[in-house]
N, C-alpha and C positions, 0 to 999 in steps of 0.2 A: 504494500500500500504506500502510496506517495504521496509525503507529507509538505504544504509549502507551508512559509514561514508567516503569510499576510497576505490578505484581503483584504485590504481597508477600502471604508469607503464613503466619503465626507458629501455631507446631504447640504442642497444650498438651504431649502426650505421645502416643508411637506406638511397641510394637513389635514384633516378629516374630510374636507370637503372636495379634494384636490381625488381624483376618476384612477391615476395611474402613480407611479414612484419613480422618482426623478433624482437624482444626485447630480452636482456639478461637478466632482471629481472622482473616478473611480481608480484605483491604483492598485496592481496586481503585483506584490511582491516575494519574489521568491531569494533567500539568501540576499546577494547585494544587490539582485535585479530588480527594478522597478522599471514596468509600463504602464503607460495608460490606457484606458479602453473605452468603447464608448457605452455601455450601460451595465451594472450588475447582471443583468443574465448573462450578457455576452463574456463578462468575464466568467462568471461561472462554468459553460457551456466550452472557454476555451482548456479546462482541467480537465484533465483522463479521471474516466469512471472511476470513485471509489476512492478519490483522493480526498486527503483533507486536509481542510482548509479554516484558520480565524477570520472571521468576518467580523468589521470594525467600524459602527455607523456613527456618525456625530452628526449634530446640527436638529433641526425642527424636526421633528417626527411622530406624525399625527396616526391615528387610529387606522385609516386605509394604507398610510405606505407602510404597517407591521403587517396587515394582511397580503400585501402584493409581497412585501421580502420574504414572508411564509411560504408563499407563491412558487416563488420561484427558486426558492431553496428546494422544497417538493421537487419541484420538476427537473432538476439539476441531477442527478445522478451523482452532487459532491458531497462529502458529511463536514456540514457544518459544525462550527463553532461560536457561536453566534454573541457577542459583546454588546450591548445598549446598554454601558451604563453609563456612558456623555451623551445621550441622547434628550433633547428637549421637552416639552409638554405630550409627554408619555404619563397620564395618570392613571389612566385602566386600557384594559388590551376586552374588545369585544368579540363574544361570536366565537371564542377558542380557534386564530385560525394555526396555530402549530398541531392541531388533533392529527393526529395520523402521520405524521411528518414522520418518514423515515429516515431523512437525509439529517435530523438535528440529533448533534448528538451534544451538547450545553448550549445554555446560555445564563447569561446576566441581565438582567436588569438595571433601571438607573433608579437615584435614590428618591426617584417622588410619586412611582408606582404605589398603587395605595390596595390593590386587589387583584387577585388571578382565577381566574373565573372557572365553575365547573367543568371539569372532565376539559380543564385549559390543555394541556400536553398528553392526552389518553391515548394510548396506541404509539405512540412514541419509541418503539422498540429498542431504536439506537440511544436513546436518551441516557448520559451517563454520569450528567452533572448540573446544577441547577443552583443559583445563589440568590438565595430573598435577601433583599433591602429590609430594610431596619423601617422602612415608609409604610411595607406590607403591613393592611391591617386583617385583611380577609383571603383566606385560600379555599376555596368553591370544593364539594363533592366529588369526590372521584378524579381530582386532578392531574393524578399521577397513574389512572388506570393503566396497567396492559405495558406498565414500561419498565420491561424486562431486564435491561441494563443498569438503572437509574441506582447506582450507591453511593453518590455524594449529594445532600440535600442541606447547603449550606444556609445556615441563619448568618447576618452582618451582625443582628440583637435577637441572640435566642431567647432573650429573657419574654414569659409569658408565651411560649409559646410551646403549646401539650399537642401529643398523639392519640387519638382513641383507641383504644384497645377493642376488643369484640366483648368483652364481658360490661363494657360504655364504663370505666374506671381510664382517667385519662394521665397522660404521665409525661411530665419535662420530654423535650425533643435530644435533651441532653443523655438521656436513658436509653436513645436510640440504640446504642451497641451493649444493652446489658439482655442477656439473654433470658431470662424472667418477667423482664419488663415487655419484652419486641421476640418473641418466638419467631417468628416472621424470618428474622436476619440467619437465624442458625437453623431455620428446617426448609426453610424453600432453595430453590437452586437458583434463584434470581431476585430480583431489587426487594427491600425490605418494606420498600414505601408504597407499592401497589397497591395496598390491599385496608389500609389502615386510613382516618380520617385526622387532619391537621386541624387546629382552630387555637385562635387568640384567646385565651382565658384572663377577665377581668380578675381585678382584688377580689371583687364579691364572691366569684366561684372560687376561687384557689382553696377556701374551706374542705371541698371538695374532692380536691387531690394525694393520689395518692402517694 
């Protein structure tokens, strides 16, 4: 598998309202090589199958050009590594458009995401790393369904923030690797986070935990 070193790709302005995804600089760099190309697909599309690739967005980035860079990471044939976290007026991602995305295999977030929506990354297979912002207040149902890879599920501020267990007893996300608390991590043959539910717990609940 052939690894390049950068994909960046510098956004002039994008957003919600704007039909397609448009960047003013797109730069393919491999080791000391840099070119430039003329749009994120095309640079995608110029990588051999199955390569991987960081992918580095900055500037305005509104609710339609996440689901077109979804888009066309899908349709890419490359396994993304996906960085938004200098990205602009990104406060919620709708519609979960990474669901089924095979080609993603992380991303980040930027620090003013507030919410990641139901069954956001389900089916996800290649999915192998994932970092909430300390902004996240809400992680949706089933978020993480079906994503068989997925064993780093990094908190910025873990604090306040439980896993539900099946027996609905909820436990620090820091307990994640004890095996009493997360059966899950030590008997299944893949990601521990598939199957379990995340949520913000207030002072008032923490009574509650175990």
């Amino acid at each position: 598998m052939r690894k390049f070193s950068r994909l960046m790709i510098v956004i002039s302005h994008e957003g919600d309202e704007a039909s397609s995804f448009s960047a003013s600089v797109v730069e393919v760099t491999n080791g000391d090589n840099t070119v430039q190309v003329a749009d994120f697909e095309t640079a995608l599309h110029m990588l051999p199958h199955k390569s991987e690739v960081n992918v580095i967005a900055n500037g305005t980035v509104g609710n339609m050009a996440i689901h077109n860079i979804a888009r066309i990471i899908r349709d890419s044939g490359v396994l993304v590594s996906l960085d938004l976290s200098s990205v602009r007026e990104l406060n919620k991602v709708y519609d979960s458009p990474f669901k089924d995305n095979q080609n993603l295999i992380s991303i980040n977030f930027p620090q003013n995401i507030t919410s990641i929506n139901n069954q956001a990354f389900a089916g996800c297979k290649n999915l192998e790393h994932i970092s909430i912002p300390a902004s996240v207040q809400k992680i949706g149902a089933k978020a993480f369904d079906g994503c068989e890879k997925l064993v780093v599920l990094e908190f910025t501020d873990p604090s306040g923030w439980y896993f539900k267990k099946e027996n609905g007893d909820i436990v620090p996300v820091s307990n994640v690797n004890n095996a009493e608390d997360n059966p899950y991590r030590f008997t299944l043959p893949s990601s521990p986070y598939r199957n379990f539910e995340l949520q913000k717990v207030s002072d008032a609940q923490r009574a509650n935990v175990v």
